[in-house]
C-alpha positions in Angstrom: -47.5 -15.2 -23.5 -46.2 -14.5 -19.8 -48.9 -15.6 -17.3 -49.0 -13.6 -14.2 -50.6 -15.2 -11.0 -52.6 -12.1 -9.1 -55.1 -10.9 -6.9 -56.6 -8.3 -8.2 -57.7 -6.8 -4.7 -53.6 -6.3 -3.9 -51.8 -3.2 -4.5 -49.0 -4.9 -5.0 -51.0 -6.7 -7.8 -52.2 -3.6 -9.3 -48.7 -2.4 -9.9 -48.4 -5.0 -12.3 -51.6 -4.4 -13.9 -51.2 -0.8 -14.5 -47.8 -1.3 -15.9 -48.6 -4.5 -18.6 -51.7 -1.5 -19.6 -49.0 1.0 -20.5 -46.9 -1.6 -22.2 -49.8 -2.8 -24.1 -48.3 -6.1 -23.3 -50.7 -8.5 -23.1 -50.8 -11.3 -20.6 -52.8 -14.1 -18.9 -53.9 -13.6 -15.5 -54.8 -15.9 -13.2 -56.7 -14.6 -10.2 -55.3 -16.2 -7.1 -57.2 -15.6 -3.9 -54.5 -15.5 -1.3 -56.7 -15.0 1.6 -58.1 -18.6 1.0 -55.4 -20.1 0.8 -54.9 -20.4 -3.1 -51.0 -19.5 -2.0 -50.4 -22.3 -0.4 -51.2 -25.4 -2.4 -48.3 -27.3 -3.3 -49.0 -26.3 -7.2 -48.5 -22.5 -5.9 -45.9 -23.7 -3.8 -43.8 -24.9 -6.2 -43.8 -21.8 -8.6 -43.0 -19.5 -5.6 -42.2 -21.2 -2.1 -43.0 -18.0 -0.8 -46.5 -18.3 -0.9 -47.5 -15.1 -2.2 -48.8 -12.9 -5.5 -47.6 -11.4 -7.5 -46.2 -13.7 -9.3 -44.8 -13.7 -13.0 -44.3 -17.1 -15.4 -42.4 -16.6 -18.2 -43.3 -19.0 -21.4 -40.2 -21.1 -20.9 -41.7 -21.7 -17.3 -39.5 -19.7 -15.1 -40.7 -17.6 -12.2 -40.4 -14.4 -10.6 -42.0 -13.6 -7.6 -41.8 -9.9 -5.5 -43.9 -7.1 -7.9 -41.0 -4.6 -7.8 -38.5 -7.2 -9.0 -41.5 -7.9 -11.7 -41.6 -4.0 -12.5 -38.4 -3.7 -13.3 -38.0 -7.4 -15.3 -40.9 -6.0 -17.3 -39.9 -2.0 -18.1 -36.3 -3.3 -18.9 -35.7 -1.0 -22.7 -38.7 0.5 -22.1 -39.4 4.5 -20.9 -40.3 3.5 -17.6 -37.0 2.2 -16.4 -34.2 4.4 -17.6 -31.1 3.3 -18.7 -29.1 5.9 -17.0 -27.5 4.1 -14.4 -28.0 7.0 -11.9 -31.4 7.2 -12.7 -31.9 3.4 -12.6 -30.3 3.6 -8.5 -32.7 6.7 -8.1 -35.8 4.6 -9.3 -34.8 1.2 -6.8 -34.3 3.8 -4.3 -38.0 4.8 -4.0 -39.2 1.1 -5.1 -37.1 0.1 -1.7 -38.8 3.4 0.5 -42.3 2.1 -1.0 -41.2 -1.8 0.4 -40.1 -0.8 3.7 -41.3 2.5 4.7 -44.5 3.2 2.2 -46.1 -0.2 2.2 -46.1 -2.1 5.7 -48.0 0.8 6.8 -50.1 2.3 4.3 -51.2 -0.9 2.3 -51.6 -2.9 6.0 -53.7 0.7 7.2 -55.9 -0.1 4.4 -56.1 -3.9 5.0 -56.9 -3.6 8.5 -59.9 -1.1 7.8 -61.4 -2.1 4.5 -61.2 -6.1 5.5 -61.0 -6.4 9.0 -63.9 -6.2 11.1 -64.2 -4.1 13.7 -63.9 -5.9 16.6 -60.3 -7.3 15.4 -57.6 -7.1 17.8 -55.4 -5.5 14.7 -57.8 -2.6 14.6 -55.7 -1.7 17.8 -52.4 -1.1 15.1 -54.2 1.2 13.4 -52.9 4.5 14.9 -49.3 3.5 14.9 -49.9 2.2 11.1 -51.1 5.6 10.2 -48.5 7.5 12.4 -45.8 5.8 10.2 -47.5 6.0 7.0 -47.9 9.8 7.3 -44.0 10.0 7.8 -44.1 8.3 4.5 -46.9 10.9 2.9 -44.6 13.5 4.3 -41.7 11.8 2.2 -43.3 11.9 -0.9 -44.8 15.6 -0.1 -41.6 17.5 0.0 -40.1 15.2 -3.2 -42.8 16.3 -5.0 -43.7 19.8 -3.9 -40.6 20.4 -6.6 -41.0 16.9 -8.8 -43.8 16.2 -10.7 -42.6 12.4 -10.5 -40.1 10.3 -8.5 -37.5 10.4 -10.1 -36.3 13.4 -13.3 -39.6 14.6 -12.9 -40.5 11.6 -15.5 -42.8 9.0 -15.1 -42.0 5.4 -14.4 -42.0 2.5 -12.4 -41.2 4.3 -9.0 -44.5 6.0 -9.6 -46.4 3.5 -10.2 -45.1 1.3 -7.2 -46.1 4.4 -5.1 -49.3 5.3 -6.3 -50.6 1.2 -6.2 -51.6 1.6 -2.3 -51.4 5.7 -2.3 -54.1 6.0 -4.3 -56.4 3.8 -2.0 -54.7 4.9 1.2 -57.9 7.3 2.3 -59.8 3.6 3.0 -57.4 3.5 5.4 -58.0 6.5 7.0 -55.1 8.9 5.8 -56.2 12.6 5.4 -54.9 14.0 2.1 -56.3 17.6 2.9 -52.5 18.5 4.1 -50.9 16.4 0.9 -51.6 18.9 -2.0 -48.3 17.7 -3.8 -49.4 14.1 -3.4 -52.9 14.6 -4.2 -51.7 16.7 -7.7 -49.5 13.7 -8.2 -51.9 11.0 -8.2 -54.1 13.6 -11.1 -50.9 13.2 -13.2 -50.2 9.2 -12.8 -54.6 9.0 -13.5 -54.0 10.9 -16.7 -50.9 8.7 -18.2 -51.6 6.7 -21.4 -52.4 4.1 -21.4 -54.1 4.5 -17.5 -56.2 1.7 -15.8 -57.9 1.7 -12.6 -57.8 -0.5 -10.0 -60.8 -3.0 -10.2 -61.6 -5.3 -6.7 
């Protein structure tokens, strides 16, 4: 059985959740807190010198860290990651926008203001956060304002990277009154088989 090593708090944890739930694939999980330091023992250390979770064992003991690398080791044969290999480019394509221009703001948006208190310097990023995680919301808006999912209007593993902080990204003080695409998006990914929801 493949062990993943996750914190069940992190989007980026989540991803991995919701797709193992859809696979039916069961795994063992082993809740790693990374905000005490459970990252950066020399045990973790030595299974990802990153210092960071996700991360995926495999029974033969190799590891993969970085959940979208994960997502796509996982849904490889499977309907989530299509074997078209223009599809497959469209599908990294939004699982690099969600890495570089979705998450750093969005997930951090929701960081700062669901754990941080409120005297933290950090609570001073907050409107720049938001400022670039709306150009991100504005993104995904137009997409899918003609799309009912990433990428040929099926869905998969770019959905399901994307809706991991989205769906949580009001904590962070996004307004969704002006994202009626989005918002009908998330509905759609909530009713998929197989559907879990985040737990904290």
């Amino acid at each position: 059985m493949i062990t993943v090593y996750g914190m069940r708090a992190s989007g980026n944890c989540y991803k991995i959740q919701l797709l193992l739930a859809h696979l039916g694939q069961p795994c063992r999980w082993v809740e790693t807190d990374s905000t005490t330091g459970q990252t950066r023992t020399p045990e973790f250390l030595a299974k990802n010198s990153n210092g960071k979770v996700p991360l995926l064992e495999l029974e033969d003991g190799r590891t993969l860290p970085e959940s979208d690398a994960i997502l796509c080791y996982l849904a490889e044969g499977s309907r989530y990651f299509p074997d078209d290999r223009w599809l497959r480019a469209q599908t990294l394509q939004w699982l690099f926008f969600e890495q570089y221009s979705h998450e750093p703001y969005i997930a951090v948006a929701r960081f700062v203001a669901k754990w941080l208190p409120a005297d933290h310097p950090r609570q001073a990023d907050l409107p720049r956060l938001r400022e670039r995680g709306y150009q991100a919301l504005d993104v995904m808006e137009k997409h899918l304002a003609v799309q009912n999912f990433f990428v040929a209007g099926t869905y998969g593993i770019a959905d399901i990277a994307l809706y991991a902080y989205t769906h949580d990204a009001a904590v962070g003080g996004f307004d969704f009154a002006r994202y009626p695409a989005v918002t009908a998006w998330l509905r759609r990914v909530e009713a998929q088989p197989g559907f879990i929801a985040q737990t904290y």
